[in-house]
Every structure is written in C-alpha cells, then in structure tokens.
C-alpha positions, 0 to 999 in steps of 0.5 A, a space after each residue: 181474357 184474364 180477370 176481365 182483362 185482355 193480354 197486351 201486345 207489345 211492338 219490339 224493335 229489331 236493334 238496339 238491346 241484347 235481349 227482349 228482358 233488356 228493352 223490357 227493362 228500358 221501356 218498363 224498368 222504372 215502374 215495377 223492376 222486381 215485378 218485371 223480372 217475377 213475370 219473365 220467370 214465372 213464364 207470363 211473357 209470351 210470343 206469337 205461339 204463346 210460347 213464354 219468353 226468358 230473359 235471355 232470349 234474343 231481341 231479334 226472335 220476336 217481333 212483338 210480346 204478349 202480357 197482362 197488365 198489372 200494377 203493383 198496387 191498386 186502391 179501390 175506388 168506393 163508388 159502384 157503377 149501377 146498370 141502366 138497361 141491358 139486352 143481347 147487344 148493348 149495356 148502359 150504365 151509369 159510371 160513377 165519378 173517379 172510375 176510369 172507363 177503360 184500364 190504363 195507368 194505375 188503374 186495371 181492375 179499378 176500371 168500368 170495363 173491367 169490373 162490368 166484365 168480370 160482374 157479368 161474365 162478358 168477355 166480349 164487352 167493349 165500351 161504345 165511347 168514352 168519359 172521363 176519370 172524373 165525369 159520372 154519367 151514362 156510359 153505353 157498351 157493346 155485348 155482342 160483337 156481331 152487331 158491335 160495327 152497326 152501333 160504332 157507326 152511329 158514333 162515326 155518323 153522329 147521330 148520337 146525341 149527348 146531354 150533360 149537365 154541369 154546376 159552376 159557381 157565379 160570381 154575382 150571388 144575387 143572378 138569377 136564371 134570367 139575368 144568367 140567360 142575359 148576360 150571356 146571351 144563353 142559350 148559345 152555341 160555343 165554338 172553337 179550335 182544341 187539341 188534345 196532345 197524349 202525354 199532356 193533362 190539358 187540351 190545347 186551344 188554338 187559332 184557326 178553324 173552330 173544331 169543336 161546338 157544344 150547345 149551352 144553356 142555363 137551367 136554374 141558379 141558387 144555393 149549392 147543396 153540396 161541399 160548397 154550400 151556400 155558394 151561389 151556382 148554375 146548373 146548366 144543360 150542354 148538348 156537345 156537337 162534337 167529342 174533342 177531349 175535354 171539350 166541355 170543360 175547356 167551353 165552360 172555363 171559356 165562358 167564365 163558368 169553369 166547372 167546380 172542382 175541376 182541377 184542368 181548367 181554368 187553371 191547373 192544381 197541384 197534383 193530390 190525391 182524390 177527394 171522393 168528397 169533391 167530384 168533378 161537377 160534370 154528369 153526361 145526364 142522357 144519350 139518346 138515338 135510333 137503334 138500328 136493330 130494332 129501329 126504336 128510339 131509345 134513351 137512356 138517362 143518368 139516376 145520378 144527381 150532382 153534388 153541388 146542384 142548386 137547391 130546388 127550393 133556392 131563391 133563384 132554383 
C-alpha cells in the first residue's frame, strides 16, 4: 500500500512485443508517454520478486507486472466525505456527490476509498458495494478483514435493504402528491431487463425477462429550493430490489420522472466539465439489516439533503 492505494497487477502476453516497455507503451502509451518511461527508470515497474523491470527486459521474463496507479494531474474534488458510524468491522459514511467510491480513470486519490485510507490509517479498508460518481449517500466499508466475508454474503444473500430518495421535475406544476400517486398508480414495483456493457456510459434496456426491480414511491411535490428554483418537483422514495448498474435512474427516466441533472438519461449530454452546483439528484438515503456479528439490527441514515427537494413549506410539500 502506498498513499492508501494498492499496487496493479498487470497480465502480460507471451508474444506479440520485444519488450515489456514495449506492450506497456502499446496498452498505456497514449495517456502518459513521458510519465510511463520516468517509472520504468525510476524502477516503480516490478515483477513477481519485486525486482524492478527495465525497459529493455524481455516480454517473455514475466508473465505478469506490478505498479501504482497515477494520473498526470488530479483536480481535487471540494466536497468532504463525513463518517456516520465506525467499529472494529464496519465504516458507514455518507459519500458526497462527484467523489468516486473507488480509483479509477482520472480519478486516484480523489476516491472515497483512498481518502478514508489515508484519513484513518486503514490499509485494510475495502468498500461493501458501490455508488455511483454522481450518487451522495450511505456508503458501508470493510475495516476488518476477518469478518470481511461474513458481511459480503449479506450483499450475496440480499438481505441488505436500500432506500433512496430522488428529485424529478414535473410536467403538471399544479400536481400535488395525491394526484402524482394517481396518475401513476404509486406506489408501484418497476421491473425490466438492463444490462450494463464496460466501455459504454449508459445501460442497455432489453426485451426479455425482467432482471431488475425497484420499488417507488411519491413522497411530496412543491417548488424546487435549489438550482431550479421555482420549478415544480417530486421527491420520491425507491427501495431497489436488485443492483443493476444504473437502475434507478433508467426506472425513473422509464416513468417519465428522469432524475434532474442526470446527465445519462433520458437522454445523454455533451460531455462538460462538473457543475459541483448542479449534482445529480439522487442520494442512497438509508441501509439497514441484521449485523451478523452482533446480531442487532442496524441502519444507518444519510445526513445528507438534496439540493433541489421540494420546500417543506411548498404548496403541495
């Protein structure tokens, strides 16, 4: 472990490439050239007995390679993550929105798990499961590796239940609650068939057997507080019953309810930078289940609000 994150391992094939500089440069070369040749000389490129690798040793002496993961440059996200609980096997914190659970792309030490590593001296933390970049909310970790597999089959098992709370803009200013709850027939159960391909930005919905279910709900209608103030918004409250990637979203786009300044669905932007003032309206408001240590039902609950909820005071709030 270095700066709370762990070294990469990195598969090499047997042919193809002189050297492994050279399959390095091939797979890597584009993002960082000058930056991949310093680590190679700098001897931060190493084999399985940690023995640093040139750039002119052979493709065929390693089968795999070990490094860190940098990026050139790393903008700082300005948003805190805050700690709700903490004990000798689990951490619950509340993960702000833009803050990436784990590293990955140009993002390294700008990730939860990274931060709360070298915040709290844990080399050992390991997040439980996941949320998105643009999600705030209750996120749970790991702290002990000895009781590590005995909270992971809980996730296996499902027999961790989430709730999340969303903003979505209305078309019909004047709908209240119970007008929202009729025209659609909330609450109501959600179900279809998605698929999340790696190297594309949005899920795929298919035909066939559903494979993903939320649970949904209104919770009140009124004046948004935030960015979009004055515009008429639903809060609502969705239990997912399952953990496709993206799946609350795509169900909430599906309704005619997309999610504000969600930038995948219904439709996708242009690619911009981050507007920290317009986060995603999507917060995993609670988890709860019955700790198998201890035995104790436990939950634990976002501080956190959203931006744009509707003002308690609204008309229709």
């Amino acid at each position: 472990m270095r700066n709370g994150v762990g070294a990469t391992r990195l598969h090499l094939p047997e042919t193809g490439w002189d050297t492994v500089l050279d399959y390095v440069m091939h797979r890597f070369g584009h993002v960082d050239p000058d930056g991949l040749l310093r680590r190679f000389d700098d001897g931060e490129v190493v084999g399985i007995d940690g023995d640093p690798i040139r750039r002119d040793t052979p493709l065929s002496d390693h089968e795999f390679l070990w490094y860190y993961r940098e990026v050139p440059h790393e903008d700082p996200i300005p948003f805190t993550e805050s700690i709700v609980y903490q004990d000798e096997h689990l951490l619950a914190v509340d993960k702000p929105h833009f803050l990436p659970t784990t590293p990955g792309g140009r993002f390294v030490q700008e990730s939860a798990l990274v931060r709360l590593r070298n915040r709290l001296g844990i080399p050992d933390l390991i997040p439980m499961h996941r949320l998105d970049r643009a999600t705030a909310g209750i996120l749970l970790f790991s702290t002990n590796p000895a009781t590590r597999g005995t909270y992971q089959t809980l996730f296996e098992r499902r027999e961790i239940r989430k709730e999340y709370e969303c903003v979505s803009a209305l078309d019909a200013p004047a709908a209240g609650a119970e007008e929202l709850r009729e025209a659609h027939g909330f609450p109501l159960v959600y179900r279809n068939r998605m698929t999340k391909v790696k190297g594309q930005l949005r899920a795929i919905v298919e035909s066939g057997e559903p494979n993903a279910e939320s649970w949904i709900d209104v919770l009140g209608t009124g004046a948004s507080l935030g960015a979009h103030a004055g515009t008429a918004v639903g809060r609502f409250l969705l239990k997912p019953h399952s953990g496709k990637t993206h799946q609350l979203r795509v169900h909430m786009a599906a309704l005619g309810l997309g999610i504000l300044n969600d930038a995948f669905y219904p439709r996708l932007w242009d690619k911009a930078p981050d507007d920290y003032a317009r986060p995603l309206q999507l917060l995993a408001r609670a988890i709860e289940f019955r700790d198998p240590v201890t035995g104790n039902d436990v939950r634990f609950s976002s501080q956190l609000e959203l931006a744009e909820r509707p003002a308690a005071d609204g008309p229709h709030a």
